[in-house]
C-alpha positions in Angstrom: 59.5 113.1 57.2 62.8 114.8 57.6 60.9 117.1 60.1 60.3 114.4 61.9 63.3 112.5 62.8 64.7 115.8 63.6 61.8 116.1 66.2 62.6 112.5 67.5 66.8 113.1 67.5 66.3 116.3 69.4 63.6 114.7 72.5 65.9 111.9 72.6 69.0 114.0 73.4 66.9 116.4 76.0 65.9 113.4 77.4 69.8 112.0 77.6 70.8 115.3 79.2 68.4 115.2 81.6 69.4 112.1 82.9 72.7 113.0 82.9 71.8 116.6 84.7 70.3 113.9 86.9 72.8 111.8 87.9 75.0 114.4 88.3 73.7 116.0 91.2 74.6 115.4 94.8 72.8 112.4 96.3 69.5 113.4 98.3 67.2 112.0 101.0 65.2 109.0 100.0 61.7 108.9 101.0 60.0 110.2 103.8 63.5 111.8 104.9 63.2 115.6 103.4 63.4 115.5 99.5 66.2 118.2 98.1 67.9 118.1 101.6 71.7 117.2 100.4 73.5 114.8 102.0 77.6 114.1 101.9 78.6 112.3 98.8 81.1 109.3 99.7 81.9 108.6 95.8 85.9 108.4 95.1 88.6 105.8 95.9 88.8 104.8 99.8 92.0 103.0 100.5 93.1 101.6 104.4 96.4 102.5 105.9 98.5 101.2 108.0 96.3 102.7 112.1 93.3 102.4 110.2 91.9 99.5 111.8 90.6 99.8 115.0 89.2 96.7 116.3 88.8 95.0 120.1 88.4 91.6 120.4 84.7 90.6 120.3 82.7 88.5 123.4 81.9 85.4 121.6 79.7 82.5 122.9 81.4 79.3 122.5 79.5 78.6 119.2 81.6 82.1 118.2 84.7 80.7 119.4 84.2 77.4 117.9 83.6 78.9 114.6 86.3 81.3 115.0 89.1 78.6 114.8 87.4 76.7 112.0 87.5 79.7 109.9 90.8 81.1 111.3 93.7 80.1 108.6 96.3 77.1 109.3 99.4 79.8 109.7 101.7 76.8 111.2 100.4 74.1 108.7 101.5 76.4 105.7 97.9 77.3 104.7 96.9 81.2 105.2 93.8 80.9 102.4 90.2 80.6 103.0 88.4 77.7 101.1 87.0 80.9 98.9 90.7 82.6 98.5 92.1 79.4 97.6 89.5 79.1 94.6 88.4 82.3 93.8 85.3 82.1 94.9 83.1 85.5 95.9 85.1 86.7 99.3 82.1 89.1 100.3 81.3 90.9 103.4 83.0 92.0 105.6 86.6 90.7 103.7 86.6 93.3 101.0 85.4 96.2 103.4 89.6 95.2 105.1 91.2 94.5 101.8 94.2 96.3 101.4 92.9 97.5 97.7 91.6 100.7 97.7 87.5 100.5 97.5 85.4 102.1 94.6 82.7 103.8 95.9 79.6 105.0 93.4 77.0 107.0 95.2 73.5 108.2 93.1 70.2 109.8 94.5 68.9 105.8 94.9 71.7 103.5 95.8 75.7 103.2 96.7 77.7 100.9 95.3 80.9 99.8 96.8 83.1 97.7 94.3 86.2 95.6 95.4 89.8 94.7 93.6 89.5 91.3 95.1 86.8 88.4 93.5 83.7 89.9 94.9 80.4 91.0 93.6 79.9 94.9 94.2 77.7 96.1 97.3 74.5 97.3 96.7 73.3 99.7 99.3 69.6 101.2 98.4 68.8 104.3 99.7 65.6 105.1 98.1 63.3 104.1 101.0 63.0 100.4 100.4 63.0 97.7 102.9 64.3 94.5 102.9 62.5 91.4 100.4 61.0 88.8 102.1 63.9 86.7 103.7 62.2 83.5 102.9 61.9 84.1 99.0 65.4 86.2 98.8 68.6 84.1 97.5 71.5 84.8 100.4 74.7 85.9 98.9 78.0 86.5 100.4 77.5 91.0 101.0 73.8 90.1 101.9 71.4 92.5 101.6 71.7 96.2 102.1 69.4 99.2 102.9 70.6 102.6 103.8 69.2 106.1 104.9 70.6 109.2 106.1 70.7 110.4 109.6 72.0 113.8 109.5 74.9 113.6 107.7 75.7 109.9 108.8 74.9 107.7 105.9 73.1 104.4 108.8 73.6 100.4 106.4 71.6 97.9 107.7 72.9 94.2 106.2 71.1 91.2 106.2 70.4 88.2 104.0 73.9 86.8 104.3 75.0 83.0 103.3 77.5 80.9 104.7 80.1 81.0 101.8 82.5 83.3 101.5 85.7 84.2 104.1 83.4 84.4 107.0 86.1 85.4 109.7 84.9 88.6 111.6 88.0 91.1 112.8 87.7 90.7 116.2 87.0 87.0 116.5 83.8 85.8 115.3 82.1 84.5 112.1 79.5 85.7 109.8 76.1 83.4 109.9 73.1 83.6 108.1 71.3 84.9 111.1 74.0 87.7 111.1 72.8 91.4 110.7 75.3 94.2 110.3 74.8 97.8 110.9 77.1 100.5 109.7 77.5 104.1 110.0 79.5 105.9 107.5 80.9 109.4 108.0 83.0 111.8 105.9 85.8 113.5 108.1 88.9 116.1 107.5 86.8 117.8 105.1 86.2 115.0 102.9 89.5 113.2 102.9 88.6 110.7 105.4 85.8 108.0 105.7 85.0 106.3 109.1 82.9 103.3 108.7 81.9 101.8 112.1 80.6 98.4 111.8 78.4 96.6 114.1 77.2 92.7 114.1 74.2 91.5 115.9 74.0 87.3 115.9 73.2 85.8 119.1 74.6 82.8 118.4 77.9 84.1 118.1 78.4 87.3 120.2 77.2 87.5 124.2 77.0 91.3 122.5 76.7 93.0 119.9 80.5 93.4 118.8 81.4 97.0 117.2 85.1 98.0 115.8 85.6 100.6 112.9 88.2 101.7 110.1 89.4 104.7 108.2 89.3 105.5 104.9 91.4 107.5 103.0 90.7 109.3 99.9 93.3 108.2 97.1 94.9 110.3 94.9 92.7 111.6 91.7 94.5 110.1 89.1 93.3 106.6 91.2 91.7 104.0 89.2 90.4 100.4 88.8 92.6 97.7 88.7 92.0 93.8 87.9 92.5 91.5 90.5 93.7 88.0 88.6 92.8 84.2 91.1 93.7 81.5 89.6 92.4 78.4 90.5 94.3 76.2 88.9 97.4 77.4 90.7 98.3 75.2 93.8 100.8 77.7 94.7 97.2 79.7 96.6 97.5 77.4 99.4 101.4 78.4 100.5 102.3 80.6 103.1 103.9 83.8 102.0 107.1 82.6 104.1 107.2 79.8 101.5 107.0 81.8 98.1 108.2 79.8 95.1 111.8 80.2 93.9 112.8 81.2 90.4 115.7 79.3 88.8 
């Protein structure tokens, strides 16, 4: 008997360490791309500076511009909170992709997750050769629906599956539908210290064309780590502008 769970202790931990000899090892193709060909691995801390946006205003239809000042914040009524910032509500896509938090990026052989400070569920990005579920069946969240595959070393995001909750303002001008669909293309640079993401929405009913900007990433220090973001919903405070902060007796 002793023999035994000795037998069963000793499969269980090869089979822990192969998992972890696994998971260790640099992301690879998914399928029908080249298995074993190593691709760049975009884990780490990615934080935005202050010339890391670069974005041109975007050709809108008027539906797009319409839609752009309803989801544009009340500066000059003393509001500068979406409905979702004000109670802490899931900001999603593409909000948390321009916080000024530095983003947590997991990558593994099958899928990349990108994790924001701010009140957001993480990004799921598969990369194992999947397609998108069957829109009519799938459940729309705020970061939509992600699929990935490597072109070269360019790690190519196709988004879809978005809902209308959420901050839904686009840099550029613009808003985030459900018909939206957002392509990106991320690329390490400077030997791995920088991360260009270039973002590009499709939605006919917003753009006269497809409207492309991108930002850069920069690495953060090692000792980085996660941080919790507090919303409270309860406090009314939110809803002032910054100009207005309350005073302290």
């Amino acid at each position: 008997m002793m023999q035994l769970k000795l037998s069963a202790a000793a499969l269980t931990a090869t089979v822990l360490l192969s998992s972890c000899s696994q998971s260790s090892k640099p992301a690879t193709a998914g399928a029908g791309q080249g298995e074993g060909h190593q691709h760049p691995d975009i884990s780490g801390f990615w934080e935005l500076v202050s010339d890391s946006k670069h974005v041109s205003p975007a050709s809108l239809t008027p539906l797009g511009t319409e839609l752009t000042e309803k989801q544009r914040p009340k500066v000059d009524e003393g509001v500068i909170t979406t409905y979702a910032s004000r109670w802490c509500q899931p900001l999603g896509t593409p909000f948390i992709m321009g916080d000024a938090a530095p983003l947590d990026i997991l990558q593994t052989p099958r899928e990349i997750a990108i994790i924001a400070e701010v009140q957001s569920s993480a990004r799921h990005i598969y990369i194992d050769g999947r397609g998108h579920p069957d829109m009519d069946v799938f459940d729309p969240t705020t970061n939509g629906h992600s699929i990935g595959h490597w072109e070269g070393q360019t790690l190519v995001v196709e988004t879809v599956g978005f809902n209308d909750r959420g901050n839904l303002l686009l840099p550029g001008g613009g808003a985030r539908t459900p018909s939206s669909k957002l392509i990106e293309h991320y690329e390490l640079l400077a030997a791995g210290k920088q991360l260009k993401v270039t973002f590009t929405w499709e939605d006919p009913q917003i753009f006269t064309q497809p409207h492309t900007y991108f930002f850069m990433y920069y690495k953060s220090a090692a000792d980085q780590y996660a941080r919790e973001y507090f919303c409270d919903a309860s406090d009314a405070n939110r809803s002032k502008t910054a100009e207005q902060p309350t005073q302290q007796e």
